[in-house]
C-alpha positions in Angstrom: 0.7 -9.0 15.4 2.0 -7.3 19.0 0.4 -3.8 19.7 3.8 -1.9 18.4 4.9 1.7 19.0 7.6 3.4 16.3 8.6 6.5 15.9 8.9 7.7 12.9 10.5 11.2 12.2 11.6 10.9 8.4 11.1 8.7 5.1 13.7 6.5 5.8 12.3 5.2 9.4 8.9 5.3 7.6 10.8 2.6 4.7 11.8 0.7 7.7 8.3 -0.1 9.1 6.7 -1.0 6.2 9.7 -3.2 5.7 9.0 -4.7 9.5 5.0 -4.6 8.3 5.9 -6.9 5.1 7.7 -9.2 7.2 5.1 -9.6 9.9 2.1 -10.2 7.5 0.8 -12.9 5.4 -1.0 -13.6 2.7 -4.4 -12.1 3.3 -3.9 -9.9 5.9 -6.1 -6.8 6.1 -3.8 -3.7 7.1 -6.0 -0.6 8.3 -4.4 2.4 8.2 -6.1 5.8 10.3 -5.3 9.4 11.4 -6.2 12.8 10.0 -5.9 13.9 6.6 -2.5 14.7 5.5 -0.8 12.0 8.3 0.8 10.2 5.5 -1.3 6.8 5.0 -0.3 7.1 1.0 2.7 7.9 1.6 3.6 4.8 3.8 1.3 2.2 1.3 4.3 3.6 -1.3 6.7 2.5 1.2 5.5 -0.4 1.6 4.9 -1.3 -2.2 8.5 -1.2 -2.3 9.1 -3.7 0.6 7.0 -5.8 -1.6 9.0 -5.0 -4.7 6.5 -3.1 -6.8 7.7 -0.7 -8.9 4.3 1.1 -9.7 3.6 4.8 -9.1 1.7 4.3 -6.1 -1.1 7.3 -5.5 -4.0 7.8 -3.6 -7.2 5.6 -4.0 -9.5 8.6 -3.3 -11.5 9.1 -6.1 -10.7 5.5 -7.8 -11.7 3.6 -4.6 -9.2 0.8 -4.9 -5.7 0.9 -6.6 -3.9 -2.4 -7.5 -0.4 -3.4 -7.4 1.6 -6.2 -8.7 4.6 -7.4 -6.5 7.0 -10.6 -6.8 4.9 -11.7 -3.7 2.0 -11.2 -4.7 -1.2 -8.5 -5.6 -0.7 -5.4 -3.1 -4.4 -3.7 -3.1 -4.8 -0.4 -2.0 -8.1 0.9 -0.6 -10.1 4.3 0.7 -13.2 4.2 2.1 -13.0 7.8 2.9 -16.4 9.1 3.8 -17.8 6.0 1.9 -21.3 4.9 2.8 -21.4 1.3 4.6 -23.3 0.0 1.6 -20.5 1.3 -0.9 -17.9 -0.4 1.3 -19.6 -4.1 1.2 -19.9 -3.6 -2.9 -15.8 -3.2 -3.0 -15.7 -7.2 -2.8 -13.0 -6.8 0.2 -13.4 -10.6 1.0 -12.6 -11.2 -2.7 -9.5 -9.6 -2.7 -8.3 -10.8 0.4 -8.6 -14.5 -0.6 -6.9 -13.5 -3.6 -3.9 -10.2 -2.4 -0.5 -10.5 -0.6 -1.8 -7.7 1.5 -4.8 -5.4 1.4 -4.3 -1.8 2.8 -7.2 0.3 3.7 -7.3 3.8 4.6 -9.9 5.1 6.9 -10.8 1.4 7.0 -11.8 2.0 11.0 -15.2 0.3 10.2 -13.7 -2.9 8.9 -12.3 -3.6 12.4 -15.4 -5.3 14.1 -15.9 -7.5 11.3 -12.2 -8.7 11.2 -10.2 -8.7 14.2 -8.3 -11.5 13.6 -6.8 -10.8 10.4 -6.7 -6.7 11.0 -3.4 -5.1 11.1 -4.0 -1.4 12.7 -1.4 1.0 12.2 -2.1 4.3 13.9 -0.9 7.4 12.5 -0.7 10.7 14.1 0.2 14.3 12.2 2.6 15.6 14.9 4.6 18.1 12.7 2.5 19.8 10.3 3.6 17.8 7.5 0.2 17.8 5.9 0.8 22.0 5.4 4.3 21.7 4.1 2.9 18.9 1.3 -0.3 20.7 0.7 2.3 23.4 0.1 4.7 21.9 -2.2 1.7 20.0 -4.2 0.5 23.1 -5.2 3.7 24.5 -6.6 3.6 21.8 -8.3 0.2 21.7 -10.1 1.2 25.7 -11.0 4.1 24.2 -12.6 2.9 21.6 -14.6 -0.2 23.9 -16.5 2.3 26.5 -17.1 4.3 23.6 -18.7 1.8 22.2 -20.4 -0.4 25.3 -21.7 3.9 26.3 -22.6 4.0 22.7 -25.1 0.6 23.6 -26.2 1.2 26.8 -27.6 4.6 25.8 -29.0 3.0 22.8 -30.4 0.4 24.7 -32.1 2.9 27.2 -33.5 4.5 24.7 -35.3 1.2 23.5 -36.7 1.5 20.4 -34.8 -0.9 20.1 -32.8 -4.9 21.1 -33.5 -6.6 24.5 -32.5 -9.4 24.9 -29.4 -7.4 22.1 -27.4 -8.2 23.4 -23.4 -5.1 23.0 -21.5 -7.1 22.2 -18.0 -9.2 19.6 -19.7 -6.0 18.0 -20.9 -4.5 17.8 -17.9 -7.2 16.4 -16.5 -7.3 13.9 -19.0 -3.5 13.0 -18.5 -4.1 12.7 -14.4 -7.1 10.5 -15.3 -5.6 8.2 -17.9 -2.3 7.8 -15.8 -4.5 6.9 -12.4 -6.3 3.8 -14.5 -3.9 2.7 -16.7 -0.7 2.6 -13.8 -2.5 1.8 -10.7 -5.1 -0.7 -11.8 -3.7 -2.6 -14.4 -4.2 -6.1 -12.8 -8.0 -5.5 -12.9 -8.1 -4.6 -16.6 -5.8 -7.4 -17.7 -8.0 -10.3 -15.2 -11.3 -8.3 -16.9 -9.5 -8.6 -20.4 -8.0 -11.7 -20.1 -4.9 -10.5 -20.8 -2.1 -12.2 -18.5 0.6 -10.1 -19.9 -1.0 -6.5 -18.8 -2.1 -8.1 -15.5 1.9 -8.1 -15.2 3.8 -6.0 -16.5 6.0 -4.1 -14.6 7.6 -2.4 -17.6 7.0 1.3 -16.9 8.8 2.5 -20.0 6.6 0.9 -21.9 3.5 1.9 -20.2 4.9 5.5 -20.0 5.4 5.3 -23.9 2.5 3.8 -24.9 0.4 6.8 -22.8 2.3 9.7 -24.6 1.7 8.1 -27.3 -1.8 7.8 -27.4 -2.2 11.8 -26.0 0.0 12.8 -28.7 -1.9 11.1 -30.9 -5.3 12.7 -29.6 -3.9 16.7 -29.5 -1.9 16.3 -33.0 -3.3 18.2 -36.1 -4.7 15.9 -38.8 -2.0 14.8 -41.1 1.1 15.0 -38.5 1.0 11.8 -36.8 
């Protein structure tokens, strides 16, 4: 691919180069995404699951290493090797994935370069407008929101006697983050390690949304109510 220069002042030019990106790769391209925290890597790996024609929640691979997503062309696998030792970043398998992905996306991938600079897509992102404060700002609205939501349905639930006593709401919602990270982002690992076809995919949400309130409903609800 030609060195390219785009600007890119909003989320619908950012749409329309990972729509030009999907185009211009192949099968087994390695994409390496770098700039500074908060320049919006994630945020274009979302944009360009959807040029692909995922439908997952994409989210950021930071703590899971490696995100997966299913698209009518193919696997879309998402990677951060943020501050990952060089040891760490040969045990991912990277060649594995590329033999076998539509497109593999990796964020502060910069040491990858040297070993592939055929196949390396660089995409260089620079932070020229502060948009890492305003989302660090509006991400942590959020969070407030949802514990006051949640310790809210907590002690409404327990009222009613439905749910069980001693149930920490901050544990909880670290448990629904947690569960929601593994079970929507990486569900073509656990069906190929299950042998399950059918999870590797689905692309029914609904009924991976269900099936997740489900089972925390299930795991806060007073004995006898479920």
């Amino acid at each position: 691919m030609p060195t390219l220069t785009r600007e890119v002042a909003d989320l619908a030019d950012l749409r329309r180069l990972a729509e030009e990106v999907a185009a211009a790769t192949v099968p087994g391209d390695l994409l390496v995404l770098t700039g500074p925290l908060g320049a919006g890597k994630t945020t274009f790996v979302q944009q360009l699951a959807a040029a692909l024609g995922s439908e997952a929640p994409v989210g950021s691979p930071t703590y899971t290493l490696v995100h997966e997503y299913p698209t009518p062309h193919g696997l879309l696998v998402h990677v951060d090797l943020y501050r990952l030792p060089a040891g760490a970043v040969a045990a991912l398998g990277l060649d594995d994935y590329l033999d076998r992905s539509r497109l593999v996306a990796v964020e502060w991938g910069e040491p990858l370069l040297a070993e592939h600079p055929e196949s390396v897509r660089l995409i260089s992102f620079e932070n020229l407008h502060g948009g890492r404060v305003a989302r660090q700002l509006a991400l942590e609205g959020k969070k407030a929101q949802i514990a006051t939501a949640l310790q809210l349905a907590l002690q409404k639930g327990q009222a009613e006697r439905r749910f069980r006593e001693g149930i920490d709401a901050t544990e909880l919602l670290v448990s629904i983050f947690s569960l929601c990270f593994f079970y929507f982002s990486n569900q073509y690992t656990m069906g190929q390690f299950l042998g399950l076809d059918s999870l590797a995919h689905r692309t029914d949400m609904e009924s991976h949304i269900r099936h997740v309130v489900s089972l925390l409903l299930h795991g806060i609800a007073r004995r006898g109510t479920t």
